[in-house]
C-alpha positions as CSV (number, residue, x, y, z in Angstrom):
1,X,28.1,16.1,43.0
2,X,31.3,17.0,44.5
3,X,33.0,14.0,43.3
4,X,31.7,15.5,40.2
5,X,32.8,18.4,40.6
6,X,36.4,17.3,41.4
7,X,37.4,14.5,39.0
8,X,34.9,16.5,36.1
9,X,33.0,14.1,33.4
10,X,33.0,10.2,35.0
11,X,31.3,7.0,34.6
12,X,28.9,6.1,37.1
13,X,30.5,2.7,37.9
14,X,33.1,4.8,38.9
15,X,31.4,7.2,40.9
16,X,29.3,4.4,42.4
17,X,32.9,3.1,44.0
18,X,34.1,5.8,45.0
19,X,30.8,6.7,46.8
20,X,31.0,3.5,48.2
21,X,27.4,2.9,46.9
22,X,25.8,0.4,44.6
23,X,25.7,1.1,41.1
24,X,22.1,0.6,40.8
25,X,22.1,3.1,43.5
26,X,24.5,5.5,41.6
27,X,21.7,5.0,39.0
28,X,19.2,6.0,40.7
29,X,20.6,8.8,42.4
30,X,22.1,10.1,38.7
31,X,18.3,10.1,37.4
32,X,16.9,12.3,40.2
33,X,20.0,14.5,40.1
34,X,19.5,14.6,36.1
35,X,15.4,15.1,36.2
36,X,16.9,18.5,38.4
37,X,19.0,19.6,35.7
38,X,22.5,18.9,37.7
39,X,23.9,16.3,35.8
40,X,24.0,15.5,31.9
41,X,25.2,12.2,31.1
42,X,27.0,11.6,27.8
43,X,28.4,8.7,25.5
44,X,32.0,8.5,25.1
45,X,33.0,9.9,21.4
46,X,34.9,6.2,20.6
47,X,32.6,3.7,22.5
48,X,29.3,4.6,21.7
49,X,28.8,1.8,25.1
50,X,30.3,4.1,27.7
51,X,28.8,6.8,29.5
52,X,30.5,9.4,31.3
53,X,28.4,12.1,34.2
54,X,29.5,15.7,33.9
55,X,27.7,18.6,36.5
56,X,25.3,21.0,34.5
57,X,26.1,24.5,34.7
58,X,23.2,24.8,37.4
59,X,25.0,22.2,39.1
60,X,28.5,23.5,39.0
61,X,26.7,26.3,40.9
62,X,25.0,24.3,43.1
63,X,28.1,22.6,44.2
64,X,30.5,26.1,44.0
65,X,27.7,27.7,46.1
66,X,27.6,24.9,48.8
67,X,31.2,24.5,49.2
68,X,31.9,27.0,51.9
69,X,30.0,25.7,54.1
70,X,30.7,22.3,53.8
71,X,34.4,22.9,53.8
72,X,33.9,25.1,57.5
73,X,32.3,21.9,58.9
74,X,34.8,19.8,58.0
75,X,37.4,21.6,59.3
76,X,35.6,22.2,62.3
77,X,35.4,18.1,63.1
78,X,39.0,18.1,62.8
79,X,39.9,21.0,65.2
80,X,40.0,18.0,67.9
81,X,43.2,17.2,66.2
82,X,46.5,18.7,66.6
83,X,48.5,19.5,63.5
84,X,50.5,16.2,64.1
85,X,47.7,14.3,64.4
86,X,45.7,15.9,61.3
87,X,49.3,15.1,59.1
88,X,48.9,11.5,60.4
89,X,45.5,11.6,60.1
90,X,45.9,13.1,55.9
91,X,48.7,10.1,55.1
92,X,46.7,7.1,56.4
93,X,44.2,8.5,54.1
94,X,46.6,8.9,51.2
95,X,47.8,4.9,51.9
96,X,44.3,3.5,52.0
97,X,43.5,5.4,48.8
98,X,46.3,4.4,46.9
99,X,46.2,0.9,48.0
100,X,42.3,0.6,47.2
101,X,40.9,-0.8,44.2
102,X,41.5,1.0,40.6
């Protein structure tokens, strides 16, 4: 959902990548989150074939709600690191992503 939340309406294949998940698994986990009422899925206006997943309203909340505290544990895993290292650290990141598959 944060994925969601971040890049806004995308196809599950997509998601399912990023995730680094199965998309049969991405299925799966898009029909439990949709049976909740936090994601809507929708065809795409040109190709009736593609489907994009957009959060709900109840699930932008869900997410905006959560954030805090997942952001404050995050940045406590990384207090090990100096600021040098955590610059380092954000770069490698930025390589292996841009370098990763489209």
């Amino acid at each position: 959902m944060f994925k969601l939340w971040i890049l806004g309406p995308t196809q599950p294949a997509r998601l399912a990548e990023l995730s680094g998940t199965t998309r049969s698994a991405m299925s799966n986990l898009i029909n439990t989150l949709e049976k909740a009422g936090l994601v809507e899925r929708s065809r795409d206006g040109q190709d009736r074939r593609v489907v994009f997943v957009a959060l709900t309203e109840e699930g932008r909340r869900a997410v905006s709600g959560v954030f805090p505290t997942q952001n404050a544990r995050e940045a406590r895993w990384f207090e090990v690191l100096d600021a040098g290292e955590r610059a380092l650290l954000v770069e490698l990141i930025r390589r292996v992503v841009a370098a990763g598959p489209a």
